[in-house]
DSSP file (Angstrom, degrees, kcal/mol; ACC not computed):
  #  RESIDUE AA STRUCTURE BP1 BP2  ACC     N-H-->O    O-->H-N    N-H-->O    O-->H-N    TCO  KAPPA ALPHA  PHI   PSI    X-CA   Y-CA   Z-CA
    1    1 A X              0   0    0      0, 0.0     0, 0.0     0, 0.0     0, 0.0   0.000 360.0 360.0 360.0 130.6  -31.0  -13.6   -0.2
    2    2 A X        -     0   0    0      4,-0.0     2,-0.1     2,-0.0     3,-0.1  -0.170 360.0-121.6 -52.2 146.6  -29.5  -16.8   -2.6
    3    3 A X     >  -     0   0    0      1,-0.1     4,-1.0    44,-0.0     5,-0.1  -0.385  24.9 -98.3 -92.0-158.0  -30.7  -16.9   -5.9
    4    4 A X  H >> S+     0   0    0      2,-0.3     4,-3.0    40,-0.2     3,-2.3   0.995 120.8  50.4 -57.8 -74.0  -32.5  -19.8   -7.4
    5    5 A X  H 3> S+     0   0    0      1,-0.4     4,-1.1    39,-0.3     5,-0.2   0.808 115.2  42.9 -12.7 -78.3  -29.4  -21.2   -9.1
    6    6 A X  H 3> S+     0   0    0      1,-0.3     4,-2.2     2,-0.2     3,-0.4   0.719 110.3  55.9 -60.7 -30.7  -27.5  -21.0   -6.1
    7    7 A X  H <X S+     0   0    0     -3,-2.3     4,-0.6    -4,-1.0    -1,-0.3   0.927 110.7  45.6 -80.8 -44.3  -30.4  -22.4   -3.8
    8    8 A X  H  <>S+     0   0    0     -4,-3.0     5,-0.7     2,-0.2    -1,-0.2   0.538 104.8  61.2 -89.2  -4.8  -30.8  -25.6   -5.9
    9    9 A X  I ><>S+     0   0    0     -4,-1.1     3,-2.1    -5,-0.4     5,-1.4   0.872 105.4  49.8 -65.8 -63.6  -26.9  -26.1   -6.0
   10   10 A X  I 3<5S+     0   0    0     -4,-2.2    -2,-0.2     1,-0.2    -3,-0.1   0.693 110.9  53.7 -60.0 -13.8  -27.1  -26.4   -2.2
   11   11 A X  I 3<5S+     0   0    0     -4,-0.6    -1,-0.2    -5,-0.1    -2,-0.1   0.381 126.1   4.1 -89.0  -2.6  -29.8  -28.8   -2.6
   12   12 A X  I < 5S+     0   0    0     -3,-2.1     4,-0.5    -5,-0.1    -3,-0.2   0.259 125.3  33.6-145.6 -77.2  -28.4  -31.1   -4.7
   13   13 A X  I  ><S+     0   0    0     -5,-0.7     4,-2.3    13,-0.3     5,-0.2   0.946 115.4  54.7 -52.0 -58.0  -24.8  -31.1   -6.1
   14   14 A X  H  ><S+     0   0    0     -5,-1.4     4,-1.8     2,-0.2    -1,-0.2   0.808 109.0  47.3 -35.6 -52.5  -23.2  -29.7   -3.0
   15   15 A X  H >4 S+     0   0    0     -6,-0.4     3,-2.1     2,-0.2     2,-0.8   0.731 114.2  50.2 -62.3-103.4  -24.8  -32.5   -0.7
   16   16 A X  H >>>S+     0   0    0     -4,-0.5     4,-3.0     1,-0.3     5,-2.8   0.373 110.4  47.9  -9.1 -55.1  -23.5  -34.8   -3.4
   17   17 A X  H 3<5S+     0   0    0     -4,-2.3    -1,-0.3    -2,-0.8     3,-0.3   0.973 114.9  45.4 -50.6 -50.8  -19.7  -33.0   -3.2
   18   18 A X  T <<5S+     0   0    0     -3,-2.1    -1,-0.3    -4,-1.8    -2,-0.2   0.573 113.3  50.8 -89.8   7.0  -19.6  -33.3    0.8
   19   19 A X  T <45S-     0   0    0     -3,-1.3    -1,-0.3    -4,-0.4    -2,-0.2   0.605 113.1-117.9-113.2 -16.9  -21.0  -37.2    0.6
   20   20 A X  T  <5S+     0   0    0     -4,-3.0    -3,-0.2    -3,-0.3    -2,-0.1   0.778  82.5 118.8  88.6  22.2  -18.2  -38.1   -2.1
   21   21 A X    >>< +     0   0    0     -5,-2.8     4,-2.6    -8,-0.2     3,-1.9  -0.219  31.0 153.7-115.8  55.9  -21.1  -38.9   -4.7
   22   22 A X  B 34  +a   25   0A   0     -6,-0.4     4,-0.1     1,-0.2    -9,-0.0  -0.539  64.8  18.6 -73.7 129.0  -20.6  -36.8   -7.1
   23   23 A X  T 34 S+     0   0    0      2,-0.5    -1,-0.2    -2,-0.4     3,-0.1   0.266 120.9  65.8  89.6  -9.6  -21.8  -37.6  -10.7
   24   24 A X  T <4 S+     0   0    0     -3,-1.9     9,-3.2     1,-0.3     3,-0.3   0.800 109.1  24.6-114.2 -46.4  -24.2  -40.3   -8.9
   25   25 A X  B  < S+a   22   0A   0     -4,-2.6    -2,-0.5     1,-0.2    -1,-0.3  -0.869 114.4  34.0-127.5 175.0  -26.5  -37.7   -7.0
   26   26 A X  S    S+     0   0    0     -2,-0.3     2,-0.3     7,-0.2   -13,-0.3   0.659 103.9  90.6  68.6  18.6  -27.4  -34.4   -7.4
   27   27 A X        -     0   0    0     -3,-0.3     2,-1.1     6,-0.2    -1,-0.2  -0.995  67.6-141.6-123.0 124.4  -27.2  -34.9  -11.3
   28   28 A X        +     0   0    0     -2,-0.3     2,-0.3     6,-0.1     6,-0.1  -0.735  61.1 124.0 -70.9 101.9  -29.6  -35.9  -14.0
   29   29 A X  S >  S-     0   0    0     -2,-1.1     3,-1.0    -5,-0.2    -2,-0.1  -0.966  72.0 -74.3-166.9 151.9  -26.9  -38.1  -16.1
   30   30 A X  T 3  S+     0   0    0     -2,-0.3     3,-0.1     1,-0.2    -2,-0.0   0.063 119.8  11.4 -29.3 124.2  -26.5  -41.5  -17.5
   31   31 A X  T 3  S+     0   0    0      1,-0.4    -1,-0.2     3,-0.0     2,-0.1   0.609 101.4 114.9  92.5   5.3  -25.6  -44.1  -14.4
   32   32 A X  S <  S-     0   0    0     -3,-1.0     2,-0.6     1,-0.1    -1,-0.4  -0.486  82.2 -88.5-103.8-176.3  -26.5  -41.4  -11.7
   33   33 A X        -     0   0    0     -9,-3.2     2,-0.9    -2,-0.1    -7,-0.2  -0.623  34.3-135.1 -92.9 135.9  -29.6  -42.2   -9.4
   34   34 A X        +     0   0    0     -2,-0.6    29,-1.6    29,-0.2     2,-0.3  -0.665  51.0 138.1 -65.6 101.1  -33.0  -41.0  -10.8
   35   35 A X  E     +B   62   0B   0     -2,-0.9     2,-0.3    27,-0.2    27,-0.2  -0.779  33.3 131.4-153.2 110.3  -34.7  -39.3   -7.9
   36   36 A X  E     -B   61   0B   0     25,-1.5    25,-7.4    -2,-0.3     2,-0.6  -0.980  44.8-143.5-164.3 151.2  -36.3  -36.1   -9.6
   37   37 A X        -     0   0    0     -2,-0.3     2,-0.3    23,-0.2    23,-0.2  -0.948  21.1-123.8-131.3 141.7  -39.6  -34.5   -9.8
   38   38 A X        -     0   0    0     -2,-0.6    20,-3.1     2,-0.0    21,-1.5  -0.755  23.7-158.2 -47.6 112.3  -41.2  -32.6  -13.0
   39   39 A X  B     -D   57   0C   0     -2,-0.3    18,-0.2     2,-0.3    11,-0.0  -0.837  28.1-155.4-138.3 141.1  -42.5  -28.7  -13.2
   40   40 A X  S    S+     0   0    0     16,-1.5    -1,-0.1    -2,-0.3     2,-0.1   0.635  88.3  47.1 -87.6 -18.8  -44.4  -27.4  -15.0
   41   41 A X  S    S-     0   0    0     15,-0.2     2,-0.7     8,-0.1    -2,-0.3  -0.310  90.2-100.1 -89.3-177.7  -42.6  -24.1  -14.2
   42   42 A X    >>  -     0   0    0      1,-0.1     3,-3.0    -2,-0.1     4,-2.7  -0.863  25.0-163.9-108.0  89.3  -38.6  -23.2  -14.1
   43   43 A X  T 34 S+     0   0    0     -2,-0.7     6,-0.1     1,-0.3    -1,-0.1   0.467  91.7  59.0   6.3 -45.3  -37.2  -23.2  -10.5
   44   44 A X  T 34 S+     0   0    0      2,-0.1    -1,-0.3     1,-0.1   -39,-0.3   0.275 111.1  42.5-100.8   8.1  -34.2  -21.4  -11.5
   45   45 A X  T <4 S+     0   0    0     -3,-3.0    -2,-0.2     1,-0.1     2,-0.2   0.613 137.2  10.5 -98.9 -41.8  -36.7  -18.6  -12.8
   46   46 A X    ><  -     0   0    0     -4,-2.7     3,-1.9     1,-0.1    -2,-0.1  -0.797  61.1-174.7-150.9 100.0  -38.9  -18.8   -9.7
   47   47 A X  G >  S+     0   0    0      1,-0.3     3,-1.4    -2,-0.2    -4,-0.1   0.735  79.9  77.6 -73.5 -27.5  -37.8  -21.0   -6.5
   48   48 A X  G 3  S+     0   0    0      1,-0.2    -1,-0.3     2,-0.1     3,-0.3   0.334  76.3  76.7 -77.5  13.3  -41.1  -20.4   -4.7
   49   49 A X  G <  S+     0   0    0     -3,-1.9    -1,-0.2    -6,-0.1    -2,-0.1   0.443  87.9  63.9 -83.3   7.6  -42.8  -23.4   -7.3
   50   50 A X  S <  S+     0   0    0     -3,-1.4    -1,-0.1     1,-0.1    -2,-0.1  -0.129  99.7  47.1-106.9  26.8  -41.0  -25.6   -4.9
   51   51 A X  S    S+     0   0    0     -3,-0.3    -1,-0.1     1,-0.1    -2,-0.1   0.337 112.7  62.4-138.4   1.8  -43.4  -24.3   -2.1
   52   52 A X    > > +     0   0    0      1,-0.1     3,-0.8     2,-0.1     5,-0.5  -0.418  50.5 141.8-112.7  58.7  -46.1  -24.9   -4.6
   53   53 A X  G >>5 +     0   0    0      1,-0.3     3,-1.2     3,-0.2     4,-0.7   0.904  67.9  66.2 -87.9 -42.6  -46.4  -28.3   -5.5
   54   54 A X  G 345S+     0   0    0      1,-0.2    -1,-0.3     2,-0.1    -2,-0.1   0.861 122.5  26.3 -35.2 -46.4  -50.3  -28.4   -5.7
   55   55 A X  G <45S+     0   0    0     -3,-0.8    -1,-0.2    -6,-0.1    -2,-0.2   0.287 131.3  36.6 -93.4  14.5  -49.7  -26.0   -8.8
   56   56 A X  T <45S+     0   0    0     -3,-1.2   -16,-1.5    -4,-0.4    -3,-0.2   0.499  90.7  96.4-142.6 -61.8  -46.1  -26.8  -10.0
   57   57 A X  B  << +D   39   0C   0     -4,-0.7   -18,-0.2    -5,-0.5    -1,-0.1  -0.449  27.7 152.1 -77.5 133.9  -45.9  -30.4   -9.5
   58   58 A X        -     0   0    0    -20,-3.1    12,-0.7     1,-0.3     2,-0.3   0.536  68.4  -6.1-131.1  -6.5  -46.6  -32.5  -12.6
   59   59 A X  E     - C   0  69B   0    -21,-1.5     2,-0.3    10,-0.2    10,-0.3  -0.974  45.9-152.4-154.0 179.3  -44.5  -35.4  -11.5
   60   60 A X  E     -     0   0B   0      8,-3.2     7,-2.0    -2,-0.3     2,-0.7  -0.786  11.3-168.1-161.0 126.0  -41.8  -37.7   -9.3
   61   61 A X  E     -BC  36  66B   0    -25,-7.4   -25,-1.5    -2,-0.3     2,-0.4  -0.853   5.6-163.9-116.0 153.2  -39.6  -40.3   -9.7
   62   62 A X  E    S-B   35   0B   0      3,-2.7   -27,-0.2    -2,-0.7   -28,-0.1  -0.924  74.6 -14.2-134.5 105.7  -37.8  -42.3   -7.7
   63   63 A X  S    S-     0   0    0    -29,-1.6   -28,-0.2    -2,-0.4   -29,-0.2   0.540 126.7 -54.5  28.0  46.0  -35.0  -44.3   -8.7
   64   64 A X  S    S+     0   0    0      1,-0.2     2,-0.6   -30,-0.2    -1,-0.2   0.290 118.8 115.2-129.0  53.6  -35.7  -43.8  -12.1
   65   65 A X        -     0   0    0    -31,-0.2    -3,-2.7    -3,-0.1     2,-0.4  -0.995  66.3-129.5-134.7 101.9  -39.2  -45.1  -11.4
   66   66 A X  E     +C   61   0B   0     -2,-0.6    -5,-0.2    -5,-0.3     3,-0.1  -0.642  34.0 166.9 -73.5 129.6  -42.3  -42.7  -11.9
   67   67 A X  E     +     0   0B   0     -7,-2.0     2,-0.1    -2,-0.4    -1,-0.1  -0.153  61.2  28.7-150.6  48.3  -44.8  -42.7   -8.6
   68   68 A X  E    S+     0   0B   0      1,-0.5    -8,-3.2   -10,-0.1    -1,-0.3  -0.329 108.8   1.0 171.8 147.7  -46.8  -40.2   -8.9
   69   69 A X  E    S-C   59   0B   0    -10,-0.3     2,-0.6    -2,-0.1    -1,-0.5   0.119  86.6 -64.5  49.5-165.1  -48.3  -38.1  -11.9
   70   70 A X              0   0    0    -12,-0.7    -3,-0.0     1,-0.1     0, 0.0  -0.759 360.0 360.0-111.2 134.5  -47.7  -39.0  -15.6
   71   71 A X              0   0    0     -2,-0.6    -1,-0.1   -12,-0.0   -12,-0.1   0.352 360.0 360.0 -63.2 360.0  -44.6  -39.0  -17.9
């Protein structure tokens, strides 16, 4: 079994690497695309709060754009 780290690599930077957008998605950084959701827990601690979102999730944004819960 992957660990967190590694599961959320493959979910984000890695598609970035194999689409030739690297630095624009799969990053939180200046100039990249915003598309990110808030926890109230750590992911890379415990990867099953992304199977919780009813207890986990405290936001989401979308192209740097909050739509849905509060900043």
């Amino acid at each position: 079994m992957l660990d967190s780290p590694t599961l959320l690599r493959q979910a984000t930077i890695n598609p970035a690497k194999m689409l030739g957008r690297e630095g624009i998605l799969g990053v939180v950084a200046p100039g990249a695309m915003a598309d990110f959701l808030v926890l109230d827990k750590n992911p890379l601690e415990d990867i099953t709060v992304l199977d919780r979102p009813e207890l986990y999730l405290q936001a989401v944004f979308k192209e740097g754009k909050l739509v849905r819960g509060e900043a």
